[in-house]
FIKOLZA-1660 file (N, C-alpha, C; in steps of 0.1 Angstrom, whole numbers, plus 5000, padded with zeros to 4 digits):
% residues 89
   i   px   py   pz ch aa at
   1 6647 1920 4304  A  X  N
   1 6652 1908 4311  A  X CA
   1 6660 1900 4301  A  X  C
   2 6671 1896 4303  A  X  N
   2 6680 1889 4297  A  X CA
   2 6678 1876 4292  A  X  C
   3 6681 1868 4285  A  X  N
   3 6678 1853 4284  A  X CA
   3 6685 1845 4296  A  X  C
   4 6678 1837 4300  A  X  N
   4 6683 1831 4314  A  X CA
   4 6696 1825 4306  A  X  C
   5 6697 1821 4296  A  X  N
   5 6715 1815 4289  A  X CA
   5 6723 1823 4293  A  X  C
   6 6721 1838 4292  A  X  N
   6 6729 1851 4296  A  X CA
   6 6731 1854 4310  A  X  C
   7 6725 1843 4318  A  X  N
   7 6726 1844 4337  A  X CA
   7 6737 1838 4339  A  X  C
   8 6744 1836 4332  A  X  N
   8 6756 1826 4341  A  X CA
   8 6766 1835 4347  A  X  C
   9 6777 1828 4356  A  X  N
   9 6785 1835 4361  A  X CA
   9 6795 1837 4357  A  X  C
  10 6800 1832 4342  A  X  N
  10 6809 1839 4330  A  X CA
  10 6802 1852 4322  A  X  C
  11 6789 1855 4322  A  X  N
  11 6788 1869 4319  A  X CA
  11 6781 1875 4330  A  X  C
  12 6791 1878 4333  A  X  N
  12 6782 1887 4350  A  X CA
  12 6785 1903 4345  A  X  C
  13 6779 1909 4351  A  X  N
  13 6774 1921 4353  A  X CA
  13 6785 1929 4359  A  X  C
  14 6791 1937 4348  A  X  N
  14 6799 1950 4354  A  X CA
  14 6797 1959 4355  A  X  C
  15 6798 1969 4364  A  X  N
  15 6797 1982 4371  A  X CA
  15 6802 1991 4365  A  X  C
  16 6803 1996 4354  A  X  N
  16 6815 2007 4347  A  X CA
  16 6811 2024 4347  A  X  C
  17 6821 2028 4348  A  X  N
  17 6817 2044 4350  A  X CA
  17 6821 2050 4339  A  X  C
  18 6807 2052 4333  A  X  N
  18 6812 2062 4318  A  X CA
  18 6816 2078 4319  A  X  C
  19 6820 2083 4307  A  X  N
  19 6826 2093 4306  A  X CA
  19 6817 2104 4312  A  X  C
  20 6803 2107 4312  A  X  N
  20 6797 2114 4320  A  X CA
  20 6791 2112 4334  A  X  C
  21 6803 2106 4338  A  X  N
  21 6801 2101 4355  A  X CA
  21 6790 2095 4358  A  X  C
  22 6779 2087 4350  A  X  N
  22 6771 2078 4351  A  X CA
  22 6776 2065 4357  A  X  C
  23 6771 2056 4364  A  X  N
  23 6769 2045 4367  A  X CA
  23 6763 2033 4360  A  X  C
  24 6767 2026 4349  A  X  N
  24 6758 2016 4344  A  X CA
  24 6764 2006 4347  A  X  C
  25 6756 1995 4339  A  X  N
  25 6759 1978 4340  A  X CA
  25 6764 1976 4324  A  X  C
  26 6772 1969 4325  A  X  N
  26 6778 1965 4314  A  X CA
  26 6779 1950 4313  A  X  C
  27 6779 1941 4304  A  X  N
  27 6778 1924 4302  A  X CA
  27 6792 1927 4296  A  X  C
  28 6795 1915 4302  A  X  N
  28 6810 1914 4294  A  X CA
  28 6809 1906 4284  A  X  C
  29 6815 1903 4269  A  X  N
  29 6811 1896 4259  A  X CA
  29 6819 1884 4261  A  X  C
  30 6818 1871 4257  A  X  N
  30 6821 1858 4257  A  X CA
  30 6820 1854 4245  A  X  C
  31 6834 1852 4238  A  X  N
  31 6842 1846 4221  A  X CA
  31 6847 1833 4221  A  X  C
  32 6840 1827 4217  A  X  N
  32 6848 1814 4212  A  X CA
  32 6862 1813 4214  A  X  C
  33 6869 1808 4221  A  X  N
  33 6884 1808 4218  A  X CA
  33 6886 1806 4205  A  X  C
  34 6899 1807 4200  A  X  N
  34 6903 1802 4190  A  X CA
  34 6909 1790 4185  A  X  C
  35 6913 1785 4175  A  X  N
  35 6919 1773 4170  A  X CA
  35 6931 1770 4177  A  X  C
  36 6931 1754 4186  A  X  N
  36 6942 1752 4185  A  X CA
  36 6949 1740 4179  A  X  C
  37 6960 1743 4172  A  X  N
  37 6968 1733 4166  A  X CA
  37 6970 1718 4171  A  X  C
  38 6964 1708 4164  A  X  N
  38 6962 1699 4167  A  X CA
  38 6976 1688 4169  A  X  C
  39 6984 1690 4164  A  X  N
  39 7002 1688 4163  A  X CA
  39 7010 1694 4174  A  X  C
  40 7005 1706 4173  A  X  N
  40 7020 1713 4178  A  X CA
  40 7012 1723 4195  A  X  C
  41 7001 1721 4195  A  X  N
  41 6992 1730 4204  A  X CA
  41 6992 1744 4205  A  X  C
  42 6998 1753 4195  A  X  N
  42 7000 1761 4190  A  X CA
  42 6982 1771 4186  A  X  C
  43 6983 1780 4186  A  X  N
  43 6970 1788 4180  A  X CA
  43 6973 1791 4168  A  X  C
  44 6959 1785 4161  A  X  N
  44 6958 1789 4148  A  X CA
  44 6954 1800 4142  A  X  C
  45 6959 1802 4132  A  X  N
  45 6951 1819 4126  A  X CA
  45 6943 1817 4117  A  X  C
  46 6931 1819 4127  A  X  N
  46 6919 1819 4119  A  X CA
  46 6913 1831 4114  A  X  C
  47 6903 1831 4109  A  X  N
  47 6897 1841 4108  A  X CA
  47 6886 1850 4117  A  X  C
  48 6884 1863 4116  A  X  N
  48 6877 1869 4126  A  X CA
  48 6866 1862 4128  A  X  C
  49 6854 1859 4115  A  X  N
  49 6840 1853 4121  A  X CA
  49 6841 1840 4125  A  X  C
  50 6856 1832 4122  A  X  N
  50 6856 1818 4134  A  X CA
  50 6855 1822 4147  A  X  C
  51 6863 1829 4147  A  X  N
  51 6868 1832 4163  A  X CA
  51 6854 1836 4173  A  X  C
  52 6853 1847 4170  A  X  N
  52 6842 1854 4170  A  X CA
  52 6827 1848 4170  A  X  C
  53 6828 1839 4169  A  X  N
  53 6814 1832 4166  A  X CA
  53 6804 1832 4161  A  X  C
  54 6807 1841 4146  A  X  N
  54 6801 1847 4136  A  X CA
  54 6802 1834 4123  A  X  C
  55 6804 1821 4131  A  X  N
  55 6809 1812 4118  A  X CA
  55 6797 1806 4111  A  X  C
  56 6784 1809 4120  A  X  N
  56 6770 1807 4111  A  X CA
  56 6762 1809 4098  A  X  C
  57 6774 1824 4102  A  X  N
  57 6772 1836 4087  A  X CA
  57 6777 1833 4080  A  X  C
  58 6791 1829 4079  A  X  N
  58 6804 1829 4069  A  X CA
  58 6802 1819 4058  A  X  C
  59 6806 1816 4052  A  X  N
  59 6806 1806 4041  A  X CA
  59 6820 1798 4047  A  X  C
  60 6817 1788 4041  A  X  N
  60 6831 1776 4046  A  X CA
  60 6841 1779 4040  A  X  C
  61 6843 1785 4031  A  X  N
  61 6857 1790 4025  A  X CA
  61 6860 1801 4034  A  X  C
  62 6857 1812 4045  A  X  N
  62 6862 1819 4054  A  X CA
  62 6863 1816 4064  A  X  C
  63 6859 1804 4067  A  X  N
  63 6856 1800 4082  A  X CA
  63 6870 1790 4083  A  X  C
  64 6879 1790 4076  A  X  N
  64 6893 1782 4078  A  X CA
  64 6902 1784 4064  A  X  C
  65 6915 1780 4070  A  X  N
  65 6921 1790 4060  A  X CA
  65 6922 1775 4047  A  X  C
  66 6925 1776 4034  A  X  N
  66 6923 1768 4026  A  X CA
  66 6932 1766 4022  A  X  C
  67 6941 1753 4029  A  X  N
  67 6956 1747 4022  A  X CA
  67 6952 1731 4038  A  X  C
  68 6961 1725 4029  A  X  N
  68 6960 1708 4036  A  X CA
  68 6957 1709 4050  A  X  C
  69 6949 1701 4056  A  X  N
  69 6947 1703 4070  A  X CA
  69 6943 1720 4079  A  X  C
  70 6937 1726 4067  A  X  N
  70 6931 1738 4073  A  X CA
  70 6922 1735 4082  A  X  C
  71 6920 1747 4095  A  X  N
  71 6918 1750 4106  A  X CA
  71 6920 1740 4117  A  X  C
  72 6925 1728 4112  A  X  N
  72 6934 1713 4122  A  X CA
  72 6945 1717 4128  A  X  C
  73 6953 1720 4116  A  X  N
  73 6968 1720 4120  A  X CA
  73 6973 1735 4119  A  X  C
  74 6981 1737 4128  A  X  N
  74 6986 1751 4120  A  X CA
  74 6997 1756 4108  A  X  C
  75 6998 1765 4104  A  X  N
  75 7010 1764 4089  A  X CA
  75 7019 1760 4096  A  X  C
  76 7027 1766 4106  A  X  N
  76 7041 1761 4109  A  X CA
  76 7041 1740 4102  A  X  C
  77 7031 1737 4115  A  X  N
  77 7034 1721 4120  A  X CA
  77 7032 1718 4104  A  X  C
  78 7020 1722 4092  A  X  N
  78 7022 1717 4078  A  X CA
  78 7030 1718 4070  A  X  C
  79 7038 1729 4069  A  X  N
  79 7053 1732 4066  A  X CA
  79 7059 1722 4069  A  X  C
  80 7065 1717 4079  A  X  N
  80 7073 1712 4090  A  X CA
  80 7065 1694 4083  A  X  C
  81 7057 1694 4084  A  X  N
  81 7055 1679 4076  A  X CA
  81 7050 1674 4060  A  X  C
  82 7056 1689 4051  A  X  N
  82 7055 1685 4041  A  X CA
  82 7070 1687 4041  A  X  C
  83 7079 1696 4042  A  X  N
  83 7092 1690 4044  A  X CA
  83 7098 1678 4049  A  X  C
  84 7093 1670 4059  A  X  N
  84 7098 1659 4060  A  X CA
  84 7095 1648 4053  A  X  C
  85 7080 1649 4050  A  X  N
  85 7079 1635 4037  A  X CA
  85 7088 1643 4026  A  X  C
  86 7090 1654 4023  A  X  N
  86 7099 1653 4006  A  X CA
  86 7114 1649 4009  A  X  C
  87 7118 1652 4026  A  X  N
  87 7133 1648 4031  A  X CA
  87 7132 1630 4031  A  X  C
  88 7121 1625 4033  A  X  N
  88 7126 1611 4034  A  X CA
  88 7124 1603 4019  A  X  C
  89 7119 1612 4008  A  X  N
  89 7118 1606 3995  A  X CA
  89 7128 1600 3991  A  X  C
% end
């Protein structure tokens, strides 16, 4: 019996026919989405155990990438605004 958390109707129960013409039930798995860019609304690249929801395990240095405004912003939009403060110096 499943945990009643696992009853909802985002993991529902699929019917899949495996390679030896069996009939089973399959749970479909449910991932965290990923990062999105807080600037530009853009997806961030994070890493697998962010995404994945393995970020319990990970140590904080894998769980976001490590430069200004890691896992906030994305590189582009930080690029893009450390260029413009050195253009208005």
């Amino acid at each position: 019996m499943p945990r009643p958390g696992m009853l909802t109707r985002s993991r529902a129960n699929r019917m899949v026919k495996t390679p030896g013409g069996r009939r089973v039930i399959h749970r479909r798995k449910n991932y965290r989405a990923g990062g999105v860019c807080a600037v530009s609304g853009d997806k961030i690249a994070l890493s697998k155990k962010t995404k994945h929801g393995l970020s319990r395990k990970a140590s904080l240095s894998r769980k976001r990438p490590n430069r200004p405004y890691g896992g906030m912003v994305s590189s582009k939009a930080v690029r893009r605004g450390i260029t413009r403060q050195v253009r208005d110096l």
